[in-house]
MIDOSE-1310 file (N, C-alpha, C; in nm, 2 decimals, decimal comma, always signed):
residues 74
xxxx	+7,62/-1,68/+8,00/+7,65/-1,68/+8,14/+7,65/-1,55/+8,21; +7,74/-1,44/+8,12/+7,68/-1,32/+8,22/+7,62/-1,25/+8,24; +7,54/-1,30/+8,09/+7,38/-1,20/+8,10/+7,28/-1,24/+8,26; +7,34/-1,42/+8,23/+7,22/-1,49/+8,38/+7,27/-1,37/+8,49
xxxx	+7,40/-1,36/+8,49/+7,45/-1,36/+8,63/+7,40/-1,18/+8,65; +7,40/-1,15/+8,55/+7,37/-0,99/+8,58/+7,22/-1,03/+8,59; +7,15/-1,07/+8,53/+6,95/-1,07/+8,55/+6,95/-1,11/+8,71; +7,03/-1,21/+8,79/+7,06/-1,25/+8,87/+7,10/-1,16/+9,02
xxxx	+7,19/-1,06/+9,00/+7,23/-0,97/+9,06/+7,15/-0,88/+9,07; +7,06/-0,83/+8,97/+6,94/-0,75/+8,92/+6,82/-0,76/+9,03; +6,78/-0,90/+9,00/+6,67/-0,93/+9,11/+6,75/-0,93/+9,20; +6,79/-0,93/+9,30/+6,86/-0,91/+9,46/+6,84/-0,74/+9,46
xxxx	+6,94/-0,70/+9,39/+6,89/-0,57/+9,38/+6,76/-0,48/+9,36; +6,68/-0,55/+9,30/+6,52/-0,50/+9,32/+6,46/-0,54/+9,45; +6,47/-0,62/+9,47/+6,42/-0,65/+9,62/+6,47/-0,55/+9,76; +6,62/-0,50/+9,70/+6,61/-0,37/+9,79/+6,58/-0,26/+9,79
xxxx	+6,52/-0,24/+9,62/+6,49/-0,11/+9,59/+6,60/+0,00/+9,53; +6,74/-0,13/+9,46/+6,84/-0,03/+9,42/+6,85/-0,05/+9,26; +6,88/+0,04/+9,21/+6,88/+0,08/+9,06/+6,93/-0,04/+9,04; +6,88/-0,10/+8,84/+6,95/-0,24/+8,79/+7,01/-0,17/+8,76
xxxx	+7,17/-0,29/+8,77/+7,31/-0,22/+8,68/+7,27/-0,25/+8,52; +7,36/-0,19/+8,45/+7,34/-0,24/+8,29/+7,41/-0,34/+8,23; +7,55/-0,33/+8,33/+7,63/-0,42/+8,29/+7,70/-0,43/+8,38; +7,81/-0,56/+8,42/+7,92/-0,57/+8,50/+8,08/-0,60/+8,44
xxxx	+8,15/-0,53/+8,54/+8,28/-0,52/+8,52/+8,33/-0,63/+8,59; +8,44/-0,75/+8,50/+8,50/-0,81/+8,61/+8,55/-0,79/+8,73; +8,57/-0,64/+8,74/+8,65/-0,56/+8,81/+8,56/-0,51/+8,98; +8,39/-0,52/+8,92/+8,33/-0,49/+9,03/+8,32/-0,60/+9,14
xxxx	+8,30/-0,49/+9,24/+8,32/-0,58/+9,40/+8,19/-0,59/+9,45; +8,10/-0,74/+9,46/+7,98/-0,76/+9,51/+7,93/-0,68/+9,61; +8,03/-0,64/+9,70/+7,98/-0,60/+9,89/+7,98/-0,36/+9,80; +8,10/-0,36/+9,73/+8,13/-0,25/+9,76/+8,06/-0,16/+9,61
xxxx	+8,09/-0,21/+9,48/+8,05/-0,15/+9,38/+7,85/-0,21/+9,33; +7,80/-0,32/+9,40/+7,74/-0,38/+9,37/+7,61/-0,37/+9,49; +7,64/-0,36/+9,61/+7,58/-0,28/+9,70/+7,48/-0,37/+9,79; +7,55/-0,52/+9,72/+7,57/-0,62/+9,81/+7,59/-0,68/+10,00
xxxx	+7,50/-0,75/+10,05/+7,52/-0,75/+10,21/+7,59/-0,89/+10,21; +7,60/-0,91/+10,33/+7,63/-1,08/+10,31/+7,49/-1,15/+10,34; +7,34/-1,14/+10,35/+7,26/-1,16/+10,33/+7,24/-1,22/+10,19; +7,28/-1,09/+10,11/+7,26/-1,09/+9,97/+7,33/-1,16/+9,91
xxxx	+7,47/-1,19/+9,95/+7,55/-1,32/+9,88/+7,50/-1,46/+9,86; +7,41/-1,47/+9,98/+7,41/-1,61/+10,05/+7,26/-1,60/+9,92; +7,17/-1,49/+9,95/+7,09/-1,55/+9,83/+7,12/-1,57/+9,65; +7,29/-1,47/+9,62/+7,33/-1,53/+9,49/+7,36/-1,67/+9,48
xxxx	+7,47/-1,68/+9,62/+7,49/-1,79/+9,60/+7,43/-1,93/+9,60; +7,25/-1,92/+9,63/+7,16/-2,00/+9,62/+7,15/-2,00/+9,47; +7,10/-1,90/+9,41/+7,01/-1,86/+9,28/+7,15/-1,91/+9,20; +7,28/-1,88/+9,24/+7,43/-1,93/+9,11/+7,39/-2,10/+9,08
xxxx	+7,37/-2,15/+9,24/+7,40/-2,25/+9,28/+7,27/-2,34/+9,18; +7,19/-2,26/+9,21/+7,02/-2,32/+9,16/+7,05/-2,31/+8,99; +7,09/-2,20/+8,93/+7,09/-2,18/+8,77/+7,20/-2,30/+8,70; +7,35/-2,30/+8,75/+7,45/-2,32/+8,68/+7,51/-2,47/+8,78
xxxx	+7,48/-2,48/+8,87/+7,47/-2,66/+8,94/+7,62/-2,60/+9,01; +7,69/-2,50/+9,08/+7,81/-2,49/+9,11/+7,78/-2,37/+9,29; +7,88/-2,41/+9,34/+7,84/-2,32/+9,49/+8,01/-2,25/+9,48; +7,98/-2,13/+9,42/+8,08/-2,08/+9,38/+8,18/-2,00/+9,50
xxxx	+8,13/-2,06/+9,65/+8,14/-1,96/+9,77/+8,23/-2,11/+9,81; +8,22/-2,25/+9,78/+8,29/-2,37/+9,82/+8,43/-2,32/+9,87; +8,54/-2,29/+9,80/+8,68/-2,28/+9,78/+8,70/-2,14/+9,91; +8,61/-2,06/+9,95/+8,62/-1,98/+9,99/+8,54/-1,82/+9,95
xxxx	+8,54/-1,71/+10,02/+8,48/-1,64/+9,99/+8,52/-1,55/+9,84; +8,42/-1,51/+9,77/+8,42/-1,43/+9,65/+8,40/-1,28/+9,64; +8,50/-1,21/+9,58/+8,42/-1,09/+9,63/+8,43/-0,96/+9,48; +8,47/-0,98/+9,37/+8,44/-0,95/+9,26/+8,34/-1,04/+9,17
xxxx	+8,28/-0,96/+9,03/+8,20/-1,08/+8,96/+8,28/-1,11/+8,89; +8,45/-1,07/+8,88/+8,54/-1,18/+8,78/+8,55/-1,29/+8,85; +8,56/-1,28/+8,98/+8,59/-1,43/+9,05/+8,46/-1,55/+9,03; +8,32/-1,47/+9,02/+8,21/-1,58/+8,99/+8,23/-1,59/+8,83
xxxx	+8,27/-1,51/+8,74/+8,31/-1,59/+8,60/+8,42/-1,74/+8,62; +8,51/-1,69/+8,68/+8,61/-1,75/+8,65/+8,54/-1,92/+8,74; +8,47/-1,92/+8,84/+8,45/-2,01/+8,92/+8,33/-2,10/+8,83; +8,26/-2,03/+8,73/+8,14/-2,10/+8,65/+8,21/-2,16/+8,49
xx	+8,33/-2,12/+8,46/+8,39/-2,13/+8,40/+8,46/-2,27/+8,38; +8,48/-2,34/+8,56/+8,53/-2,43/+8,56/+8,45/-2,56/+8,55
């Protein structure tokens, strides 16, 4: 699950032309450590939604990748 979610984050990130991470910290913030728009949410949240059958943005807004573990989790 968080290899997907990082290969996932990866491609968003290539399409702006920003370095792939190597890895993610539960601890990192989509918008702030991740470099994330709300553009770019809305297309994780397609691609989360399309891989793992879950719209992990439902309950409300997400803004670490512990919060999308914990939400794929359920």
């Amino acid at each position: 699950m968080e290899q997907k979610v990082l290969e996932i984050i990866n491609n968003i990130r290539a399409a702006k032309e920003l370095v792939p991470v190597t890895e993610l910290h539960t601890e990192d913030n989509l918008r702030d450590d991740l470099g994330l728009t709300s553009f770019d949410l809305a297309e994780l949240t397609v691609n989360i939604e399309d891989e793992f059958d879950i719209d992990i943005f439902e309950d409300g807004l997400i803004n670490t990748v512990g919060e999308i573990y914990v939400k794929l989790q359920k």
